[in-house]
C-alpha positions, 0 to 999 in steps of 0.5 A, spaced: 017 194 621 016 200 617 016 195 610 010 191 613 007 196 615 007 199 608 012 205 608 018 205 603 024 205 606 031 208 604 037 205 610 042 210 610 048 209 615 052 215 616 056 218 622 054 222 628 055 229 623 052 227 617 046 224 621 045 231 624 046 235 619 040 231 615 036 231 621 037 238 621 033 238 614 028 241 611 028 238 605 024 233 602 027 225 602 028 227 594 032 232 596 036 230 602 032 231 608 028 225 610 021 224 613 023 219 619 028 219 623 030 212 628 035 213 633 036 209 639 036 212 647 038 208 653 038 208 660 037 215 664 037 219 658 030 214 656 027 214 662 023 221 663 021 227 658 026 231 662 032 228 659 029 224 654 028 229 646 024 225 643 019 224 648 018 233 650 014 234 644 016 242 643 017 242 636 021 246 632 024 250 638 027 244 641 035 244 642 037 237 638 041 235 644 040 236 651 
């Protein structure tokens, strides 16, 4: 959907460490960093911006997880 959508798109499977220390990263995708992040949540955890991160919205101050 990305591609139709026009974007370009570098698919990178890694493990849990490795994505959350480049989704930690400031840096531009040329540098290691990225400029989308595509992740799954299910069951409880989806459903309310409680328990959901990517839903709360607050920004660079927001705990990764939890």
């Amino acid at each position: 959907m990305m591609r139709r959508a026009g974007m370009n798109v570098d698919y990178q499977v890694m493990d849990l460490a490795a994505s959350l220390q480049r989704r930690a990263s400031k840096k531009p995708p040329s540098e290691g960093g990225w400029s989308a992040y595509v992740g799954a949540l299910t069951g409880v955890v989806s459903s309310s911006p409680a328990t959901n991160s990517a839903l709360r919205g607050n920004g660079e101050e927001a705990p990764l997880w939890g």
